[in-house]
C-alpha positions as CSV (number, residue, x, y, z in Angstrom):
1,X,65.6,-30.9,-23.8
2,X,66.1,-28.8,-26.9
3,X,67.8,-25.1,-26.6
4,X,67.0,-22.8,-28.9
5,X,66.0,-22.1,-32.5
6,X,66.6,-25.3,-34.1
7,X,64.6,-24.1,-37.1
8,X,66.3,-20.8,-37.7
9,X,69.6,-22.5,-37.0
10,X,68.7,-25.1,-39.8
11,X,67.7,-22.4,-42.0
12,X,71.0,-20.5,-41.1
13,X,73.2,-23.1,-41.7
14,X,71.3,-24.0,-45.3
15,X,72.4,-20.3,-46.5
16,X,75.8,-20.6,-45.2
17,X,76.2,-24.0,-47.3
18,X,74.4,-22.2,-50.1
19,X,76.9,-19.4,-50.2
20,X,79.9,-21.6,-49.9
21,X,78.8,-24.2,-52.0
22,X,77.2,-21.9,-55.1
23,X,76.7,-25.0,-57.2
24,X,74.2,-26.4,-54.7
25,X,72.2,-23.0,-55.2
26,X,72.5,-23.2,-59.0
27,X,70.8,-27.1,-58.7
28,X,68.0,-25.6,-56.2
29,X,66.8,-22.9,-59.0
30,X,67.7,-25.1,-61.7
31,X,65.3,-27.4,-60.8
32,X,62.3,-24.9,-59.8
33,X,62.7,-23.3,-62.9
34,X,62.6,-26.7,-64.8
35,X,59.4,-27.5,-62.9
36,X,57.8,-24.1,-63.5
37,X,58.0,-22.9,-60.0
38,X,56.2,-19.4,-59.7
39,X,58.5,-18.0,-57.1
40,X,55.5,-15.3,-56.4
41,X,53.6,-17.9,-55.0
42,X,55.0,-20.8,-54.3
43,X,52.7,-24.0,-52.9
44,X,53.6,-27.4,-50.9
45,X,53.0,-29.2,-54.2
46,X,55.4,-27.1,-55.9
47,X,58.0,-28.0,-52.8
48,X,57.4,-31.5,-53.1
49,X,58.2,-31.8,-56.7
50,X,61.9,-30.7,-55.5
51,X,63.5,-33.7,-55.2
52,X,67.1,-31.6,-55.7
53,X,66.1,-29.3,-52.6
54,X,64.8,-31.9,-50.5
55,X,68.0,-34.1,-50.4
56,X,69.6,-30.8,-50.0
57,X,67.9,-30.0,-46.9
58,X,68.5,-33.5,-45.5
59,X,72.3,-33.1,-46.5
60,X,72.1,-29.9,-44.2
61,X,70.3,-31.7,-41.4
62,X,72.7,-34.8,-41.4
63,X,75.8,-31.9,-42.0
64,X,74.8,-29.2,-39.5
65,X,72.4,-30.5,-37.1
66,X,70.7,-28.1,-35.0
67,X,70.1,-30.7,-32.4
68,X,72.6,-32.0,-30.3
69,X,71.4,-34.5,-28.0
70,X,67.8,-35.2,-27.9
71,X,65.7,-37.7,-25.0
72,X,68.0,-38.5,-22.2
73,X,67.7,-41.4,-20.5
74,X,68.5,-42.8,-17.0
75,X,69.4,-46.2,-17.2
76,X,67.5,-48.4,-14.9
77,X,69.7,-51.3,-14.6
78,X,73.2,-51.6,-15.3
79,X,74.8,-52.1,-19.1
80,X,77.3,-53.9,-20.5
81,X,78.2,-53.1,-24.5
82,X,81.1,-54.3,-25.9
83,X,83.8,-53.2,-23.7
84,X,81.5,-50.5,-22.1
85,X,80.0,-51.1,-19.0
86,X,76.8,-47.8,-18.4
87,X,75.8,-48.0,-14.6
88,X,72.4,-48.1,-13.3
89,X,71.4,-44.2,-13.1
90,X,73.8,-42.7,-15.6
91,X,72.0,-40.3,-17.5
92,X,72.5,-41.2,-21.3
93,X,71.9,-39.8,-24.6
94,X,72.1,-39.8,-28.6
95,X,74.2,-37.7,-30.3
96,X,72.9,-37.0,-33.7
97,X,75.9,-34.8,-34.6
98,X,78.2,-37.5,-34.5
99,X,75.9,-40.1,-36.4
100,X,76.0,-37.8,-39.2
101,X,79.8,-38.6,-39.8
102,X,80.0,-41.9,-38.9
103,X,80.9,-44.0,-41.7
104,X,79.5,-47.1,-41.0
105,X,76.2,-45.2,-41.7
106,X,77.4,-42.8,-44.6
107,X,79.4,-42.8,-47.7
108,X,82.3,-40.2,-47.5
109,X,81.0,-38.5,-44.4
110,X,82.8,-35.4,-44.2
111,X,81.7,-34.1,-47.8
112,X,78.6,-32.4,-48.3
113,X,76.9,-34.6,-51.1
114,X,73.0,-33.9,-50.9
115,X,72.9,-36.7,-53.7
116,X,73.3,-39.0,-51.0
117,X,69.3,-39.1,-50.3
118,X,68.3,-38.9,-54.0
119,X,66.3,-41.9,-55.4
120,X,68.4,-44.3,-57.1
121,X,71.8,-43.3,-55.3
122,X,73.7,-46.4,-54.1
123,X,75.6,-44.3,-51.5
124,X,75.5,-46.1,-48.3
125,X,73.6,-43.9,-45.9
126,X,71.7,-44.1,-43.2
127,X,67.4,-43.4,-43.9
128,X,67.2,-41.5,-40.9
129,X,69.7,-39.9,-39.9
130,X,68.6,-36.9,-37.8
């Protein structure tokens, strides 16, 4: 079950990274205005050409999550992983948060590097993070 706004928490969390991170937000208009962007009207074609802002936005959602834990599960039988033994009935879950700094799945987790999810980076990262 999801609480809240995850979409204005997204959006809230992309301004707060914008504002503490300027340089992101001088990449994001640099590359609208390279690509001609009328920011009067601005079209889903025109979004998709920005590949800058799209792996910005992924950075966000792998940095800030606004989801916690999504699809709880009981388990039906009991589990044994590794040292870890999950009970028959015990309610468990995914935390996506804590995916997004593992480093097994990510290059220098803790640093907000959008370049991450650019084509051609050969940062170790996981494709779907969130």
């Amino acid at each position: 079950r999801v609480h809240g706004d995850t979409t204005g928490h997204m959006l809230a969390y992309a301004v707060f990274i914008l504002v503490k991170y300027p340089e992101h937000a001088a990449k994001i208009m640099n590359e609208a205005t390279a690509n001609g962007i009328n920011f009067e009207k601005i079209t889903t074609d025109d979004l998709a050409s920005l590949k800058y802002l799209d792996a910005f936005l992924k950075e966000v959602l792998r940095y800030c999550s606004p989801t916690i834990y999504l699809f709880p599960r009981r388990a039906t039988v009991t589990h044994k992983l590794g040292d870890l033994t999950i009970l028959k009935g015990t309610i468990v879950n995914v935390g996506f948060n804590i995916a997004g700094f593992n480093s097994t799945f990510f290059d220098q987790p803790y640093e907000f590097r959008p370049e991450r999810f650019l084509e051609g980076s050969t940062d170790k990262h996981n494709k779907y993070p969130y």
